[in-house]
N, C-alpha and C positions, 0 to 999 in steps of 0.2 A: 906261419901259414904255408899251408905245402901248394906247387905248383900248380895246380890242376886249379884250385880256388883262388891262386893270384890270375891265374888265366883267366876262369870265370867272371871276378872283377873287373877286371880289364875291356874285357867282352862286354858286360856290362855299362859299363861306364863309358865308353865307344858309342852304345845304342842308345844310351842317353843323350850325347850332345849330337847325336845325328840327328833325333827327332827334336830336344826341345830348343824351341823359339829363343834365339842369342839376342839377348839385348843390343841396344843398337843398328841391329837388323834393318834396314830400312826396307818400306811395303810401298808399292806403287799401285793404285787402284786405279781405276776408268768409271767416270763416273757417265752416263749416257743420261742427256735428259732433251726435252722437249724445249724449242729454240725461246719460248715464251721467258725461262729462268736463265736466258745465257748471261745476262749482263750482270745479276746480283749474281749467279754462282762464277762467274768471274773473280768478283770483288771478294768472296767468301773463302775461294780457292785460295788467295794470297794469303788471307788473313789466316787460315788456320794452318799452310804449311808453316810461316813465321812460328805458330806455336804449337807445333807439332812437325820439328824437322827430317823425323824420320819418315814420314809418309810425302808420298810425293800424288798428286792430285792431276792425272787428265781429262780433259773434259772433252766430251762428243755431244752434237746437238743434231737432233732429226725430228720428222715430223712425229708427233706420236702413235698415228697406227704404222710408223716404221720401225717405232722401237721396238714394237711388240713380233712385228710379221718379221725384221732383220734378225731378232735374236734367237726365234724359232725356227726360222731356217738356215742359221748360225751365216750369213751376209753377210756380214763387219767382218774388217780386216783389222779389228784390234779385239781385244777380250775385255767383255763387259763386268766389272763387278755389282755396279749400281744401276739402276733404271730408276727414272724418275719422267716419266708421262707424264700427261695434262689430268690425269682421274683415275681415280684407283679401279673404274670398271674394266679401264684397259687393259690393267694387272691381272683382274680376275678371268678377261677373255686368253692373259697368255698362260695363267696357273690351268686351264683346263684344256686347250691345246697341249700343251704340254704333259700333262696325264694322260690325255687320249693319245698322246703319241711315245709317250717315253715309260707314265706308269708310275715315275715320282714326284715329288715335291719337285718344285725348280726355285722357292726362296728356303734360304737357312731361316726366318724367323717372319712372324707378322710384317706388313709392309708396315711405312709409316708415313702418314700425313703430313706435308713439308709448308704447306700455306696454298691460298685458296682465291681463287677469283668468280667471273660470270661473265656470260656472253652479252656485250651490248653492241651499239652498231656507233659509229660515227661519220659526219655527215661535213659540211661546209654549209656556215650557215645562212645563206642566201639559198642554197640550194636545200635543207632540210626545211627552212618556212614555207618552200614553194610545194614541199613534196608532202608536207604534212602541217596542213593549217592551224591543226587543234593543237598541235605542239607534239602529239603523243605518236609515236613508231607503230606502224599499219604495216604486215607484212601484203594487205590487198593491194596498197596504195604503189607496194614496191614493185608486186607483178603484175598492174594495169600500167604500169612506168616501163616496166621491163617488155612487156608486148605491146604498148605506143614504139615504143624505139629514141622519139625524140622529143625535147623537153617542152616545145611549145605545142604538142599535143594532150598533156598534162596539167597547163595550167602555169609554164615555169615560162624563162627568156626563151624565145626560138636560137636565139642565138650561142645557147650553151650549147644547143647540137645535142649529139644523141645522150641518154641516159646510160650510164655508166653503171654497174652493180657488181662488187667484186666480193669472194668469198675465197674461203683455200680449198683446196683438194680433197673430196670426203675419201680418196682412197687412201689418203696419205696424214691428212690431221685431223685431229680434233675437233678443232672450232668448223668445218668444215659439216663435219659430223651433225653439230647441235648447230647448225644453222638449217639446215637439210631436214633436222626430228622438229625444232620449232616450228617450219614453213607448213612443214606436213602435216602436221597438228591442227594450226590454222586452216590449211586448206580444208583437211575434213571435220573441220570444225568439232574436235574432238576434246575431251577434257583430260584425256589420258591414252597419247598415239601406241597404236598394238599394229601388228605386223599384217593387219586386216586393212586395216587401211588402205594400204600401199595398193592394194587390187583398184582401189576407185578412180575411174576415169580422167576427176579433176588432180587426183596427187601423181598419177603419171605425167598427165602434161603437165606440169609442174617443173617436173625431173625436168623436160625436154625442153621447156623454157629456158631453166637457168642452167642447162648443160651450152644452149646453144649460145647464150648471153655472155655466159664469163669466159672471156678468152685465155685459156693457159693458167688456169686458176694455181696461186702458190702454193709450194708443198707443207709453207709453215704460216704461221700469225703472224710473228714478228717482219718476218720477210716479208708479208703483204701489207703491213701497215707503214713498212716505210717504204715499200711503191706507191702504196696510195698518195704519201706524202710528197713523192717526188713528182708523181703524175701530175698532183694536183686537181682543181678544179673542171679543167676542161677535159680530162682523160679518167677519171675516178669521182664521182660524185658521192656514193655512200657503199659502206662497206660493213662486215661483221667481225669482230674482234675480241680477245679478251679486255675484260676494264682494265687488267694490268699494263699492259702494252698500251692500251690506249690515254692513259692518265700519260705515262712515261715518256710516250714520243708526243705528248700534245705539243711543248717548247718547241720541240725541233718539227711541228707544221708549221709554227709561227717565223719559225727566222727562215724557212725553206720558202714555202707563198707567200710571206707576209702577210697572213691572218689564215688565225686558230680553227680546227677543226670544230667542233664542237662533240658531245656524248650523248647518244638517247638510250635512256637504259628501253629493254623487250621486257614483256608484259603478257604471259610469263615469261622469264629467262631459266641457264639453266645454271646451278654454281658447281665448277670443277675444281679439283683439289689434287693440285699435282702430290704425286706420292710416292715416297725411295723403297725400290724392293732391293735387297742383297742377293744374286741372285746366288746357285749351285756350280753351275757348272763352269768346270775346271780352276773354283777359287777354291782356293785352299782356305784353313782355318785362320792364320795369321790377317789374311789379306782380309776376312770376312769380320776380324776385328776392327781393321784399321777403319774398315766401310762403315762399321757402326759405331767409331765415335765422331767421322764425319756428320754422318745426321744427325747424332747428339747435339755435334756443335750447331748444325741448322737451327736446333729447334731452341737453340738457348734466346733469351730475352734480344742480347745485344745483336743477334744475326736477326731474328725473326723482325728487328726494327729497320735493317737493312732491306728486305722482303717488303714491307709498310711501302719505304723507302722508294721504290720501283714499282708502286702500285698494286701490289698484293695485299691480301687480306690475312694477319698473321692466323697460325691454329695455335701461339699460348697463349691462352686465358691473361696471364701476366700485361701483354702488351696491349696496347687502345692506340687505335688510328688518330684519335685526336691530338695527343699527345705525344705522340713520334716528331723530331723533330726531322724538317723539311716534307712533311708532310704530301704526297700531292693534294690528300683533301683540305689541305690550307693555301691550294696556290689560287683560288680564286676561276679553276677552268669549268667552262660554260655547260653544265649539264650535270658535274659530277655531283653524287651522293654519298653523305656515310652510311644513310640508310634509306633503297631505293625504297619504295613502295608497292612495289609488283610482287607476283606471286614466283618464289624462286624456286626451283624444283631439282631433285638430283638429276642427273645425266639421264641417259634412256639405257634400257636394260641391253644386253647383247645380241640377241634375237633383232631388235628393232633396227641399231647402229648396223647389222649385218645387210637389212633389205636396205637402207638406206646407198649403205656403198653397193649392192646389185642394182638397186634399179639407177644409179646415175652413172654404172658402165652399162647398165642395156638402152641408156636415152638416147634418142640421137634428134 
């Protein structure tokens, strides 16, 4: 072989191991999700470095319309390779911000469905029987509670003092969001809320009711379900939450007050399905593998029963809530369901969730 062709090979062979992927390589990914999944993707994180040691697994938790507004205005002081929001409309309000502003794709492939919850409220149950006789969740009953101020105006002890009503931050999460599209529904007693609404009288002051009411409303679910917990009864009387979170922390209202919260499922509700996108930018191909056998591993039987586990509703067909062991719908907690009865509806489209967060930064 004459020199110029051992050169070539050489050359060759050089630009081969420079590009392809060395085994053993270890990949460090960042997985960002909404604080609702922190404690199962905790537990999941261990378990799959243990069987996958080359991948190493961070985790970042924020509110969910943070995940969305921080990574399109690139905010994080770390690099995202996975999002994982409360609802895949989140996804689809940041894939078209991101076209209007860049012009590509911002996921390498379809997002994917990780497991699944709904908005319910939970309540202490002295103070849910006072607040709602019939048994059943009245969003009227909450804002003639919330414009009396105090419980013995209502119908409850005077001595509980004022009514409490806590929600999260529509500028900041989710549940905050579908507490906000629920209210306004009912208000304009609509069977399907559209961004017309929002013009009517009764749905403004609405806003400005429960802007003035919640003080310093949490940026996350989970963060507000264990204030609620801590406050307790005479600083938090009823709240909106995922069922996840709220199955999960019911044990710890019970050893915290010394008696249990209870659950009222909403009538309608709405069901959210947190969902992992891979995102583009500045992952590389390697890294965007590692990402996707992470969620592989989410969605396998044994992890998806971990998700049960903490309150979630799994998306494999394979797993049944009944049958997960330690169950929460086996622990006996006061209100829960395997299968509510209300009418469950998806999220609200992006149009809607958009007036929702304008008009409760215009209420005052």
């Amino acid at each position: 072989m004459s020199k110029p062709i051992i050169s070539l090979a050489i050359i060759a062979a050089a630009a081969g191991l420079a590009y392809a992927p060395l085994p053993g390589v270890n990949q460090s990914i960042t997985i960002v999700s909404g604080s609702e999944l922190q404690e199962p993707l905790q537990l999941l994180e261990t378990r799959f470095e243990q069987q996958n040691p080359s991948v190493q697994i961070n985790l970042e938790f924020q509110g969910s319309q943070d995940i969305v507004n921080k990574f399109i205005d690139d905010k994080n002081d770390f690099k995202p390779t996975v999002l994982i929001p409360a609802n895949s409309q989140l996804l689809d309000e940041l894939n078209q911000r991101w076209q209007a502003q860049y012009g590509d794709e911002p996921f390498y492939e379809t997002p994917q469905p990780i497991a699944k919850t709904m908005l319910v409220a939970v309540s202490w149950p002295e103070r849910a029987k006072a607040l709602f006789p019939g048994g059943e969740f009245q969003w009227q009953r909450v804002e003639d509670a919330m414009a009396s101020g105090n419980w013995g105006k209502i119908g409850g002890n005077a001595a509980w003092g004022s009514f409490d009503f806590i929600t999260t931050d529509p500028t900041r999460s989710n549940s905050g969001q579908l507490t906000l599209s629920l209210w306004s529904q009912a208000e304009a007693n609509s069977n399907n809320l559209n961004t017309s609404d929002f013009s009517k009288d009764n749905v403004q002051a609405l806003f400005g009711l429960v802007k003035r009411s919640v003080y310093q409303p949490p940026r996350s679910t989970d963060t507000l379900l264990q204030e609620f917990i801590t406050r307790g009864p005479n600083d938090a009387d009823i709240a909106t939450v995922y069922e996840s979170v709220a199955l999960h922390r019911w044990e710890q209202s019970s050893a915290t007050q010394g008696q249990p919260y209870q659950i009222l499922y909403l009538d309608p509700t709405i069901e959210t399905v947190s969902t992992a996108a891979i995102v583009r930018r500045d992952i590389s191909g390697g890294e965007a593998k590692a990402a996707r056998g992470f969620i592989d591993f989410l969605m396998a039987p044994e992890q998806q029963a971990v998700f049960v586990q903490h309150g979630f509703r799994p998306m494999n067909a394979q797993v049944d809530l009944a049958s997960v062991p330690n169950s929460p719908w086996s622990k006996n907690i006061p209100g829960a369901m395997t299968d509510p009865k209300g009418q469950i509806s998806p999220p609200p489209d992006r149009n809607v969730v958009e007036e929702v967060v304008r008009q409760w930064q215009r209420a005052n």
